[in-house]
Structures are given as C-alpha cells and as structure tokens.
C-alpha positions, 0 to 999 in steps of 0.5 A: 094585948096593947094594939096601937094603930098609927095612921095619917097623911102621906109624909107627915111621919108615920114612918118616924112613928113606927120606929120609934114603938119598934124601939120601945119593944112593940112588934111593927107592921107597916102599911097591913091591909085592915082586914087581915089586923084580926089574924095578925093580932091573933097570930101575935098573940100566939106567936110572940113573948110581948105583947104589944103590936104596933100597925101602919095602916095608910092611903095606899090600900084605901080604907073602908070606914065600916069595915073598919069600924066593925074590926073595931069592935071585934077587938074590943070583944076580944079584949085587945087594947086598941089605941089610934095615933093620927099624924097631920102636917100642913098642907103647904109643908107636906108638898115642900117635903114631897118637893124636897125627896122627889117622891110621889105621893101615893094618891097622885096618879091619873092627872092627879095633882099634888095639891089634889092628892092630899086634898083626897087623902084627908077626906079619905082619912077624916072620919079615922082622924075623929077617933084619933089621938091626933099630932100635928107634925108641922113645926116637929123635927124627927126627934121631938116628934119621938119624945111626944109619941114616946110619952103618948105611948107610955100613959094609961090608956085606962084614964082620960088623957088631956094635951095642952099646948102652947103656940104662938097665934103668928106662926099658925094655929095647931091642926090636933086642937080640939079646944083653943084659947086665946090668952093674948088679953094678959100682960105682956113680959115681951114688952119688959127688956128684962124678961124678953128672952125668958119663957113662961117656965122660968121663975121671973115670968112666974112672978111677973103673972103672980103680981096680977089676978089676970092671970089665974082668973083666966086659968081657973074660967079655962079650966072650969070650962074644960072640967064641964066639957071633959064630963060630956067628951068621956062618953065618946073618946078618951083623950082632948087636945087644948092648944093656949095661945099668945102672940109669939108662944114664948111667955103667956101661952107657955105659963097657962098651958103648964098652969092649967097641966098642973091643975088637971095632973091628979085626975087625969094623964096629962101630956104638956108641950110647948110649940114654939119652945120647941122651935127655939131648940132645933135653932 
C-alpha cells in the first residue's frame, strides 16, 4: 500500500495538496491525529479496492516526534510505502494571506502573536520537515503547486529523486533547497536585445552558451560535485533539492537546471522547474 503523509505550515497549501491525490484516486484524510494512522491504514486496506491513502497531518493536534518516528517504522514493517510531502511558505507571505482571509492561525491563542505562531509552528514541525520531500509554495499559484505535487506524486518512490530548480537571486532564494549554486559568473543574454525577452529553454539562449566552454565547464563541476554527494545522501534519504540560481531566473539559471536534469535523467527520477518562469505565467 502507497501512504503519502502531507504535512507543513498553516497556509502554505495542504489543503490544495489533499485535493489534488484525492483527484489522482488516493483515498483523503485531512488533519488524523498520528496515532490512529496504523488503524487507519490497516482499515484501508481492509475496506477499499485502492490502494493509495493520502493523510494531512498538521499543528493543530501537536505531534510527537518519537512516537512519530516509531509509527514510521512500524509501517515500513508492514511493508506500507510511506512518502512525506512537506510544504513551507515565506514567513512574510504566510501573515499576507492570513490577513488576506482573516482566518486565525492555529497556534495564535493566549496572546500569541502571529509572527510568534508560525515561529512556533516551524519548530514544531522542523524535525517532520528534515525527513520530507520539501515544496516551497511562496512564488506557486494553486494550479502549479498541483502540476509539482502531481508529478512528485507519480515518480518511483524506489529511485532516488533530485528536483532542480531555477530562480532568480533578487526575488529570494528557495526555502526547499538542499544544495545552491550560483551560476551568475556566466555570460549574460539580458545584455544582448535580441535575447532579453527569451529564456534559457529556447534555442537562441542555447546557442549563445554553446559559443563558450563557460558554460559546461560549470555544468559538469556542478554535477560531479552532486554525483560525490548523491552517494553519501542515498543512505539516509531518498530525494535532494538543487536550486541554480541567476540574477533574475530567466536565461542562466534556466538553461543549467534543465542542463544538468538532463544529464542525471537516466539514473535517477529527476523533477525540473522553473521559478520565475513560473512567475511569468500567472502574469
């Protein structure tokens, strides 16, 4: 049986997350105290033709770490796949759209203020995070963050999974990375009219990296360095985040990211996106 655990800060889309495996066939469970996930799974199993359960668990029942950790285990004795999706936002963009629905968070009770609740949230949560397959909703509309979640959600949970994503250094850097590399040392297009409204996936950016070694010199240390690591990581988790990062997430950080996707597509499951291309769509 496939259990995927969804977790993560009050408003950073969980709810979004839910829907989106309920849609995919996954039987839902929002917001189960974990205690009760090994009856649940055991009912599930008992009870329903699929078998995939999806489950929200969040701040509002207070997890255990320890106890968690042993229900952990106890699923993976019963040979029950067990995946965890994590989901952060910005802390600035989590109190906008507090403000925004004039909901309270969970956590702001007893003088608590809302700044002081997402503070307490992620320590509540951090140590669940580290053993997540982590998404950084801040720059995600509602559809994209189903697009990322549907294609997670679909790759073999038996291969070791590297995302690679391209942002731009001025619009933050992502909160999901595990590794992050700067790659404004190369040429670029911005400067040259005739590519400025382009991005690193089309044919013209290609071709102005193509004309200089810079390029995949930079590509191949990158990967050389992530091949070393992936080695180390695989005995402990089962998926990396690498965020490639330019100025403004259009040509450079776009062309390496899908560069280096390419190069680890055959040995791994690889996941791809793009940041601020993202950005440009819901424009």
């Amino acid at each position: 049986m496939k259990l995927i655990l969804i977790s993560g800060l009050s408003g950073s889309g969980k709810s979004v997350a839910l829907k989106v495996l309920e849609d995919d066939g996954f039987f839902c469970v929002d917001n189960l105290p974990p205690l009760l996930l090994p009856e649940l799974a055991k009912w599930h199993e008992t009870h329903n033709s699929s078998l995939k359960l999806a489950v929200s668990i969040d701040s509002r029942l207070g997890i255990d770490i320890s106890r968690f950790d042993r229900l952990m285990a106890l699923a993976q004795m019963a040979q029950i796949q067990v995946r965890i999706l994590f989901l952060d936002t910005r802390d600035d963009v989590l109190i906008r759209r507090f403000s925004q629905t004039r909901r309270p968070h969970p956590l702001a009770k007893n003088k608590v203020t809302l700044e002081e609740a997402i503070q307490n949230e992620r320590e509540m949560l951090g140590l669940l995070r580290e053993n997540a397959y982590v998404v950084d909703t801040t720059h995600l509309s509602a559809n994209q963050l189903r697009s990322i979640i549907r294609d997670w959600a679909q790759i073999e949970i038996s291969k070791f999974t590297i995302t690679f994503e391209s942002f731009g250094f001025k619009y933050g850097i992502p909160l999901d990375a595990d590794f992050v590399f700067d790659v404004r040392s190369l040429p670029n297009p911005y400067y040259d009219d005739n590519l400025r409204s382009l991005n690193g996936n089309d044919a013209e950016i290609k071709q102005f990296f193509a004309l200089t070694d810079d390029a995949n010199n930079l590509i191949n240390d990158i990967a050389a360095f992530l091949k070393r690591r992936i080695q180390e990581m695989r005995q402990h988790k089962n998926h990396l985040n690498v965020s490639i990062g330019c100025t403004g997430g259009q040509h450079r950080s776009v062309f390496v990211a899908a560069s280096l996707a390419k190069y680890f597509q055959d040995d791994y499951s690889v996941l791809l996106r793009h940041r601020q291309l993202f950005e440009r769509e819901k424009l």
